[in-house]
N, C-alpha and C positions, 0 to 999 in steps of 0.2 A: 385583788392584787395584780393580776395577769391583764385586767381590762387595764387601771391606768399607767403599768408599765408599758404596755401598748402603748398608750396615747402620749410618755413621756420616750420613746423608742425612735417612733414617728415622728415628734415631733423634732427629735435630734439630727433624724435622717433630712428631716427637710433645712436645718439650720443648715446641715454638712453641702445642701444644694447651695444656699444663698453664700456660703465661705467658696466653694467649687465656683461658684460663677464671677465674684466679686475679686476676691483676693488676685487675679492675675490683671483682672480690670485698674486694682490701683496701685498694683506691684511691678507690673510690664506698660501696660500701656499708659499710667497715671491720667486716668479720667477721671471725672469729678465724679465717678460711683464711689462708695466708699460701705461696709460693711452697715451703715444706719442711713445714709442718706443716698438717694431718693428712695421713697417708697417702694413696693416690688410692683414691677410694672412688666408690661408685652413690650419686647426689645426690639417690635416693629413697629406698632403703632403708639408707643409710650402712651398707651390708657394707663393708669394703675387699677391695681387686681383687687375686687370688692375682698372685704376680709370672710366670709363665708367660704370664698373662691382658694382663699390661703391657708385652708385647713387643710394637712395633710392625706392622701389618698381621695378624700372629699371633692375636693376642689377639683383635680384632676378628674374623676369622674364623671362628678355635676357640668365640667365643662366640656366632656365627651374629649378632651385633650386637645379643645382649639380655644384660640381668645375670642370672647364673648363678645367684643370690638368688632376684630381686625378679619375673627375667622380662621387666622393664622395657627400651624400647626405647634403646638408645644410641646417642647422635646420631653421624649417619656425618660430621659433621664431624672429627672426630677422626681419619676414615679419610680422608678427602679432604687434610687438613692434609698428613698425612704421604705421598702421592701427589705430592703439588703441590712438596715440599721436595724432594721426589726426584728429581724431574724435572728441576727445575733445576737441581741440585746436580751432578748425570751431565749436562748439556747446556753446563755450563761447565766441566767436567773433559773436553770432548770437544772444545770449540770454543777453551779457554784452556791446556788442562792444569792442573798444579798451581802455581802461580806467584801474585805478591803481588796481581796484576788479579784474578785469579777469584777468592782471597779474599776482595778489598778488595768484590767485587760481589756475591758472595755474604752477605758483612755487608750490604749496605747495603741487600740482598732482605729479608733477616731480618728485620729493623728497620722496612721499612717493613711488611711482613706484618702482624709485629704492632699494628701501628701502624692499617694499614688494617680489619685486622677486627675489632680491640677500640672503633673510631669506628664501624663498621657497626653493630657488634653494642650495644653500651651508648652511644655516642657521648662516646668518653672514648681520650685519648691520653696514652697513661702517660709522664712527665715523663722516666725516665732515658732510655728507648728514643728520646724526639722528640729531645729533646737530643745524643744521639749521632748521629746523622744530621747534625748542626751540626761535631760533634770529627771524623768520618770524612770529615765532607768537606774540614777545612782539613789534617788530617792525611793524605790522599791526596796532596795536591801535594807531599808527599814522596816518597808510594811511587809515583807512576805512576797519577794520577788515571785514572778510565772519559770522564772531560769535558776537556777543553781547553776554560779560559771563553775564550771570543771578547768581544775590546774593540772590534772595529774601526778601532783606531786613535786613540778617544774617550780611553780612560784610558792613559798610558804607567807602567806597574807593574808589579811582580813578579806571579807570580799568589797568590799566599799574600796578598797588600794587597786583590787584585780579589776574593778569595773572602769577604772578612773586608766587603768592601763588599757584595758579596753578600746575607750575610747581615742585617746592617744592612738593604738597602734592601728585602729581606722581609718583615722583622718590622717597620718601620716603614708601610709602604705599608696592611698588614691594619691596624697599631694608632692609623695617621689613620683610615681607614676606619672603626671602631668607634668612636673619639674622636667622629667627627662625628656617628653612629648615636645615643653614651649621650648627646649635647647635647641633640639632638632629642628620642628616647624615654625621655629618663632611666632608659635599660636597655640590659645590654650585648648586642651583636646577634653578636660572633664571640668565641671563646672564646680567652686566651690561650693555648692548646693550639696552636692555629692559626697564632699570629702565631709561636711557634719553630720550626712545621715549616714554613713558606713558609724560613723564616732557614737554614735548614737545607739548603732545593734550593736558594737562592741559594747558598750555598758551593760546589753543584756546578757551577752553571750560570753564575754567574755572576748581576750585574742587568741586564743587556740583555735578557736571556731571560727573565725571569720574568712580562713580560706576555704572552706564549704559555702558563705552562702556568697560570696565572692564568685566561686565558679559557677553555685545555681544561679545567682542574679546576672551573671553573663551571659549563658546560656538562654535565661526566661528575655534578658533584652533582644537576643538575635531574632529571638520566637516572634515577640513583636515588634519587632523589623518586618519580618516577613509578612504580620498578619495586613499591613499598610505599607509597602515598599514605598509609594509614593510619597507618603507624609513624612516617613522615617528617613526618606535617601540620605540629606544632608546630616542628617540630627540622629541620637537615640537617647531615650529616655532612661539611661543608666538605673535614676533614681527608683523609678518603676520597676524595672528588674529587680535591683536588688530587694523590693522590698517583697516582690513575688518569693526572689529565693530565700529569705528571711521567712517566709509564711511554708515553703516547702519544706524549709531546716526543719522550722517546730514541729509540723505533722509528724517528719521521719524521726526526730526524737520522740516525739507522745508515741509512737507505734512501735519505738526502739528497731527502725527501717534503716534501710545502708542504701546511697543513693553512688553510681560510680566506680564501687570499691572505698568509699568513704567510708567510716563510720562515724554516724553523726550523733 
């Protein structure tokens, strides 16, 4: 079981490379790459890559991490992708088994993956992927959400009404926020990229919670600002942050941790 969970792990990790490198190709730049077409090929010498060469960790190996063409160096992202899916993938088949929670968190990694490294990397959040994190979330109060939203007592509702307010008070909070930004500099200062993936951890969390990962996802943006001053000068990757501070929240909840004088 552990072997071809590996190999269907793997091989998620490497689909998350070809979504990482395509989706901004025909979401920003609109080239004629597209998620099926052209084959996967060296982005210097367009050989395409023998299929032996396209097995996960394999391929990378067997080609000592240069094209077999060109020579040229192939980014070990591509090998870290697929490490990092794995990892997770065996650490929630260890900790959950196979059951609709590990699933359900295992989607909801995916998504933000992509989500986090196509905002690092091009600073662009591809609409169907942010948007799904909004449907997993209100669709989880079905299956046995990873969140219990906490009301404290403030709202008396189901949680499918609190998650749906949630979202709401997400996406509204970031698009006052910018309303008041384009009055002043008649330019928009957050992207709406932004304002559906705050809307989106409201469905998980709830909006009691969203001013915690609000200030960690602030704070985790400034971090990486700093870690590329150059890249970042004009720009920051909000969406990247927040989804750090979203991954911070959950730890200090599972630890029952206070981050600030917050309690999270």
């Amino acid at each position: 079981m552990v072997f071809f969970l590996s190999l269907f792990f793997l091989s998620l990790g490497s689909f998350a490379s070809v979504l990482i490198y395509r989706l901004p190709l025909a979401g920003i730049e609109n080239s004629n790459i597209n998620l099926f077409l052209p084959r996967s090929h060296c982005p210097i010498c367009k050989e395409n890559i023998r299929l032996i060469n396209l097995l996960p960790l394999i391929g990378y190996i067997f080609q000592a991490g240069k094209c077999e063409k060109c020579k040229s160096t192939i980014s070990i992202n591509y090998f870290i992708h697929e490490i990092i899916h794995l990892t997770i993938g065996l650490s929630l088949y260890f900790l959950l088994g196979i059951s609709f929670l590990s699933i359900l968190v295992y989607l909801l990694f995916f998504n933000f993956y992509i989500l986090l490294v196509c905002d690092l990397n091009k600073f662009f959040l591809p609409f169907y992927f942010n948007l799904s994190i909004s449907l997993i979330g209100i669709g989880s109060i079905f299956l046995g959400s990873p969140f219990f939203i906490e009301t404290y007592g403030l709202i008396e509702s189901s949680q499918l009404f609190i998650a749906f307010f949630g979202f709401v008070s997400g996406y509204g909070i970031l698009f006052l926020i910018n309303l008041i930004y384009k009055i002043i500099n008649k330019v928009d200062g957050i992207g709406g990229g932004d304002f559906i993936l705050l809307g989106g951890m409201g469905t998980l969390v709830g909006p009691f919670h969203l001013s915690s990962i609000i200030l960690l996802g602030s704070f985790s943006t400034l971090i990486i600002k700093f870690t590329n001053y150059k890249k970042y000068k004009q720009e920051l990757p909000l969406g990247a942050g927040l989804i750090i501070g979203l991954f911070v929240y959950t730890i200090c909840k599972f630890f029952e941790l206070s981050l600030f004088g917050l309690v999270i």
